[in-house]
C-alpha positions as CSV (number, residue, x, y, z in Angstrom):
1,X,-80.3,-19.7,-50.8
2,X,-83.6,-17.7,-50.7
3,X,-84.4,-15.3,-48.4
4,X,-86.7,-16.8,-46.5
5,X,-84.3,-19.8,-46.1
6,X,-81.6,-17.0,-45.1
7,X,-83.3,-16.0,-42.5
8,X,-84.2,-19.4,-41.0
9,X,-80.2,-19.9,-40.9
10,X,-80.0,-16.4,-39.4
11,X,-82.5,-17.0,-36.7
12,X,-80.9,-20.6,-36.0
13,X,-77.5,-18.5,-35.5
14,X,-78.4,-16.3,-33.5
15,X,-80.1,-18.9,-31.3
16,X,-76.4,-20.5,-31.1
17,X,-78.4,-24.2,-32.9
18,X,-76.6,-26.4,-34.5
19,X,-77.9,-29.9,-36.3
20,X,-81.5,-30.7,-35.2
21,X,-83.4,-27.9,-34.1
22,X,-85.6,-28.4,-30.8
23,X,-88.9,-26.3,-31.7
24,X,-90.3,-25.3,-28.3
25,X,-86.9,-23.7,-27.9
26,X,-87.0,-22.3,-30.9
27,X,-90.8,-20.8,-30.5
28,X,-90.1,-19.6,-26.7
29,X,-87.1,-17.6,-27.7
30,X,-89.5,-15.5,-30.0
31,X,-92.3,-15.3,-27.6
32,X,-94.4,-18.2,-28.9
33,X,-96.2,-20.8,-27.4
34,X,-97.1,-24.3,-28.6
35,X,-100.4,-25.5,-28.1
36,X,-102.2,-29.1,-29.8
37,X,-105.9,-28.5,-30.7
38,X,-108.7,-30.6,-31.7
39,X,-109.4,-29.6,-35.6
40,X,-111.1,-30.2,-38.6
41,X,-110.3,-26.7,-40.5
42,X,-106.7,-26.2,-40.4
43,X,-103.4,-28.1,-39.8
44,X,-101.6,-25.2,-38.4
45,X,-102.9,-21.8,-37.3
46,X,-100.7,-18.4,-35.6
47,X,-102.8,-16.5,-33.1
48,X,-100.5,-13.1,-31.9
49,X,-101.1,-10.3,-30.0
50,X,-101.9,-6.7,-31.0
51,X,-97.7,-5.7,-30.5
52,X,-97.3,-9.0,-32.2
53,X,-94.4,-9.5,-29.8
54,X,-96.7,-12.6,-28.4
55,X,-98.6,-14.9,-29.7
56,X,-99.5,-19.2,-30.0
57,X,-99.0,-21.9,-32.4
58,X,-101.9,-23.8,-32.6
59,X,-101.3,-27.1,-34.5
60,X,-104.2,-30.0,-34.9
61,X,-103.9,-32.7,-32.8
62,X,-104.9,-35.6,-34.7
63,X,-101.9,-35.2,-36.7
64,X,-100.6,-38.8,-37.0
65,X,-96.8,-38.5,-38.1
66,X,-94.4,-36.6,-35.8
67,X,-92.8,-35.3,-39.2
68,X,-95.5,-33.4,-40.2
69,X,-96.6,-32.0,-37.1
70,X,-93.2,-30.7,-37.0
71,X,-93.4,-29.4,-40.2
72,X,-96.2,-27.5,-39.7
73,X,-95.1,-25.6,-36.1
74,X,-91.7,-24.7,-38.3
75,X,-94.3,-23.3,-41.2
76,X,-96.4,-21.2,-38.9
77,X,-92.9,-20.1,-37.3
78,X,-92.3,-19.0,-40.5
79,X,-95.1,-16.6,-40.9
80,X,-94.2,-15.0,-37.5
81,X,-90.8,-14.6,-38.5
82,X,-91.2,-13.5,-42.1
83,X,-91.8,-9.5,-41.9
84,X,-94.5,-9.2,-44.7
85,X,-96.6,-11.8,-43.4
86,X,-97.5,-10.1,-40.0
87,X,-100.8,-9.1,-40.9
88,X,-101.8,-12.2,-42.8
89,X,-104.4,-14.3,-41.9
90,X,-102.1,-17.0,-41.1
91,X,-104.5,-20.3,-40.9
92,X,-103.6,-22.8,-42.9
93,X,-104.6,-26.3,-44.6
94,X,-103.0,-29.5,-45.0
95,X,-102.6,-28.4,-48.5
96,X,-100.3,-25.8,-47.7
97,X,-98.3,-27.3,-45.1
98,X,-95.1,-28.8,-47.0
99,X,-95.9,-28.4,-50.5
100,X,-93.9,-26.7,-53.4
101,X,-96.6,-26.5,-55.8
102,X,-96.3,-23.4,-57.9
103,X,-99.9,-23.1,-57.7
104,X,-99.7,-22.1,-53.9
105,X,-100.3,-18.7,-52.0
106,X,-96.6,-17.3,-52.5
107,X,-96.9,-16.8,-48.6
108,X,-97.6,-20.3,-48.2
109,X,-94.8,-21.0,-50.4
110,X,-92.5,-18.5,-48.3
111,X,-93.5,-19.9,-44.5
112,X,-92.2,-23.9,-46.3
113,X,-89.3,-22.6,-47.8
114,X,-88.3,-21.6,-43.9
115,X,-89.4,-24.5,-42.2
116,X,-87.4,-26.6,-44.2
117,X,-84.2,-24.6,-43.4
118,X,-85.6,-24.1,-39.8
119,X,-85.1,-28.1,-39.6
120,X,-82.9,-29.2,-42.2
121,X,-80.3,-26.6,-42.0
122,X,-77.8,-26.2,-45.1
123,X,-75.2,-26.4,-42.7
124,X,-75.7,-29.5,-41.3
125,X,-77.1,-31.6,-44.3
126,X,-74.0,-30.6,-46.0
127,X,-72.4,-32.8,-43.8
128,X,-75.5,-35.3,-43.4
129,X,-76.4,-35.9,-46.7
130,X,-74.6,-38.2,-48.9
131,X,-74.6,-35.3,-52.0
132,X,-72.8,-37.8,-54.5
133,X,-75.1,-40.3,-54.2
134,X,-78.9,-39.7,-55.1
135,X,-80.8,-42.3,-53.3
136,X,-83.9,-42.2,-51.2
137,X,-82.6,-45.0,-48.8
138,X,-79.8,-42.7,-48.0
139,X,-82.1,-39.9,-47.6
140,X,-84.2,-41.6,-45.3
141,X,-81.5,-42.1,-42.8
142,X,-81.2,-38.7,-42.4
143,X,-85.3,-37.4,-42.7
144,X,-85.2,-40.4,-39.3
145,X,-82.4,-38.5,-37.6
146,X,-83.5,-35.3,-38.0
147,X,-87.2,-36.3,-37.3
148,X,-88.3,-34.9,-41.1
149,X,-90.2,-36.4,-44.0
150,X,-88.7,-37.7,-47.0
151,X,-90.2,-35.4,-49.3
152,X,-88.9,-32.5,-47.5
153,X,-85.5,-34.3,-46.9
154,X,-84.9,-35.2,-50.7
155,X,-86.1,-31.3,-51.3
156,X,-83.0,-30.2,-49.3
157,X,-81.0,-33.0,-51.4
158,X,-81.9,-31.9,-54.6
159,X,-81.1,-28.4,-53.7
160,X,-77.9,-28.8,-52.3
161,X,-76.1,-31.8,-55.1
162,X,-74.3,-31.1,-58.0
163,X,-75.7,-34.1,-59.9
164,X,-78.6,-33.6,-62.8
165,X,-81.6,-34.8,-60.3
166,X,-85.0,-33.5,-59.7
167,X,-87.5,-35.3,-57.5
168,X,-91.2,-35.4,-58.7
169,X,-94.8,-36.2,-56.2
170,X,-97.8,-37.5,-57.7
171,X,-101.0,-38.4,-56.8
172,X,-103.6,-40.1,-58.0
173,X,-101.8,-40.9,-60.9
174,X,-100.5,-37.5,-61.6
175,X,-97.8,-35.1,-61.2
176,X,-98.4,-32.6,-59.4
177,X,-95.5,-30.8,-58.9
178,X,-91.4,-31.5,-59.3
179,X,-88.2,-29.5,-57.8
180,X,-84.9,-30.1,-59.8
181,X,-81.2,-29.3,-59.0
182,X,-79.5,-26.8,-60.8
183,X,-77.8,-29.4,-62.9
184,X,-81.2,-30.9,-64.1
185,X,-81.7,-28.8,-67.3
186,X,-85.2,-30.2,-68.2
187,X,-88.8,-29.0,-67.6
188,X,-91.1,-31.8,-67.4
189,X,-94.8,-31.6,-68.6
190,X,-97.0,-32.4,-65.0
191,X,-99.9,-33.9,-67.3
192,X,-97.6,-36.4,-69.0
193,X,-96.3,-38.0,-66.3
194,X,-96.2,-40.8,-64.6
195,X,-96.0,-42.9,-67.6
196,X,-97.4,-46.1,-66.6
197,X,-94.4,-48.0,-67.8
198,X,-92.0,-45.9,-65.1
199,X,-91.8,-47.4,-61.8
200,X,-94.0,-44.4,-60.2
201,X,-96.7,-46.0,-62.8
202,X,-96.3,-49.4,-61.7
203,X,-96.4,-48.0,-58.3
204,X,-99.8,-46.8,-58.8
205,X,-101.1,-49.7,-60.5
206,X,-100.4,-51.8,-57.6
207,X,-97.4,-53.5,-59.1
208,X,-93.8,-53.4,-57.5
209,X,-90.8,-51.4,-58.2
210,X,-87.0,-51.9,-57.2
211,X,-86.5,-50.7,-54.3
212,X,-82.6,-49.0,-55.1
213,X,-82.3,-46.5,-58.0
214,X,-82.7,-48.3,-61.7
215,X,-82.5,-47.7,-65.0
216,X,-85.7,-46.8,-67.0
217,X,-86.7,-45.4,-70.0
218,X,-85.6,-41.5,-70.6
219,X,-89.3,-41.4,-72.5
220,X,-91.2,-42.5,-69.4
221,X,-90.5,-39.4,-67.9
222,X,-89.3,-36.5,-71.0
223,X,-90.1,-35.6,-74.0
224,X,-89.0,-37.3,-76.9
225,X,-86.4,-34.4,-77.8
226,X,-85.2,-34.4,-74.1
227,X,-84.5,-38.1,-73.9
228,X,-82.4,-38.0,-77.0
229,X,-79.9,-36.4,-75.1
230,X,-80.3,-38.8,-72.2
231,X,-77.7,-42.0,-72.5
232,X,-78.8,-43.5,-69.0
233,X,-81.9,-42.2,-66.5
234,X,-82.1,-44.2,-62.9
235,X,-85.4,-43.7,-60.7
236,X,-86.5,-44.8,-57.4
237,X,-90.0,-44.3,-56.3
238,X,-92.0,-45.0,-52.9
239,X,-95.7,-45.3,-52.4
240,X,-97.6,-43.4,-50.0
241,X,-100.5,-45.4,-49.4
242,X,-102.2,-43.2,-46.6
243,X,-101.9,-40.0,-49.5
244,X,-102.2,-42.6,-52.3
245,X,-98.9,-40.4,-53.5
246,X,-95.7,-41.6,-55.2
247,X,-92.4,-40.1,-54.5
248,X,-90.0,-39.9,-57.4
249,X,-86.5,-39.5,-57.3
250,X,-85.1,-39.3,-61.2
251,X,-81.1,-38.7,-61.7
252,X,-79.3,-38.6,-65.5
253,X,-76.1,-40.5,-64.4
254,X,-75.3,-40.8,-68.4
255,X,-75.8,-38.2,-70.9
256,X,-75.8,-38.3,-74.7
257,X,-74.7,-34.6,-74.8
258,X,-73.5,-32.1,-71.9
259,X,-76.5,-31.0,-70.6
260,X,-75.9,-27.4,-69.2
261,X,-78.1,-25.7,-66.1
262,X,-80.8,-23.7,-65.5
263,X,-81.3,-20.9,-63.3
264,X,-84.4,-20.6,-61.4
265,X,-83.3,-17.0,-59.1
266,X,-86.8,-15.2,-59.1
267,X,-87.3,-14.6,-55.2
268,X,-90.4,-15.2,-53.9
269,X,-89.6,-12.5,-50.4
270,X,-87.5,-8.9,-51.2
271,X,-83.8,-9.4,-49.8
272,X,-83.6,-8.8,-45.8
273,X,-80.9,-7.0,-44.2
274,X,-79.2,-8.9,-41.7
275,X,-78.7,-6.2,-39.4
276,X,-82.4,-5.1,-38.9
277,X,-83.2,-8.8,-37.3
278,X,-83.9,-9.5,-33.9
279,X,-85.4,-12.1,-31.9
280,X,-88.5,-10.4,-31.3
281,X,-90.1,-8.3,-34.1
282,X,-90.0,-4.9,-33.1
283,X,-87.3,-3.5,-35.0
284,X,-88.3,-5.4,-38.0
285,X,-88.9,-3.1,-41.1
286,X,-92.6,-1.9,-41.8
């Protein structure tokens, strides 16, 4: 677990939550108030106070899904919580508001890596999730109990099973980023992919998919070396329409060869020391 996700856990212990977190009580035990505005600049924004012991989440109103809005009040949570982000300029875009892409602000990266702990705790989607089965259907059930998206939902199942799986988004036709469990060995090349032949292609070219996990081509989706090694790849995708986005979920439930792991440790935040937390921030290390 990363250290930004640690202390998400931390901060729901000390708070005495278990399962769902309810985020007004979550923000008013560290001093924050939630406030819907009328915007066209930002999706979420954090306003504090000079002791920064204060301050107001500001999220845009127009938001249409419940999951996202969510999403973003346990982001800019994040950024309060998070020690090295105090003096940031914490206003951010839809585009940084649940997204893993590499390409992102590492802050940004940081403040997402919280809010998905902040409401999908390890804990819990341990016993939630369905770990030995990778299936977005099954993933769904839980993203509608625990009032998250899918995308963020199948995150916290690829990081949590021990099968070969890694979950890809594209849009407009493209990959733009993927997040794989430690069992998937493969990198996948973003400008490859979605081949139009894999269900995420079809998807995109207005044609229909199954909706369960199938079988399709290991080329579709690696390189030709890669799917050599690959006896039998399953995918399920969904369409976004509203994003014009595809959600793929890929798992190697045969391979030619043992596959081995990868290890993807590099933290993004400097370890934090339990002891020096609190619920407000005053003792937090400068």
């Amino acid at each position: 677990m990363k250290a930004t996700a640690r202390l998400a856990a931390l901060l729901l212990e000390r708070l005495n939550i278990e399962g769902k977190p309810e985020l007004p009580v979550v923000a008013a035990a560290l001093g924050l108030r939630l406030r819907e505005v009328e915007s066209t600049g930002f999706e979420g924004a954090l306003v504090c106070g000079k002791d920064a012991r204060k301050g107001v989440v500001a999220v845009k109103a127009s938001i249409a899904e419940c999951t996202r809005k969510r999403f973003t009040i346990a982001h800019e949570i994040g950024h309060y919580v998070i020690p090295s982000h105090r003096n940031l300029e914490n206003v951010c875009t839809a585009d940084d508001v649940e997204s893993w892409d590499k390409r992102l602000n590492p802050a940004e990266i940081e403040a997402n890596e919280f809010a998905a702990e902040l409401l999908l705790p390890e804990k819990s989607m341990r016993r939630s999730l369905c770990l030995a089965d990778p299936s977005l259907r099954g993933v769904s059930n839980v993203a509608e109990q625990f009032e998250t998206s899918l995308t963020a939902t199948t995150r916290r199942f690829i990081d949590l099973t021990d099968l070969p799986c890694v979950m890809v988004w594209s849009t407009n036709r493209k990959a733009v980023w993927y997040h794989r469990s430690e069992a998937f060995p493969f990198y996948l090349t973003l400008q490859d992919i979605p081949h139009d032949a894999s269900f995420a292609g079809r998807l995109f070219a207005g044609k229909s998919a199954p909706d369960d996990m199938s079988p399709v081509d290991p080329d579709c989706w690696l390189d030709r070396h890669n799917a050599s090694k690959v006896g039998l790849l399953l995918e399920q995708s969904i369409f976004f329409r509203n994003y014009n986005s595809v959600l793929t979920l890929l798992y190697v439930a045969d391979a030619a060869e043992p596959l081995g792991t990868y290890e993807d440790a590099e933290p993004l935040l400097e370890e934090l020391n339990p002891e020096e937390f609190t619920l407000r921030r005053k003792k937090w290390p400068r």
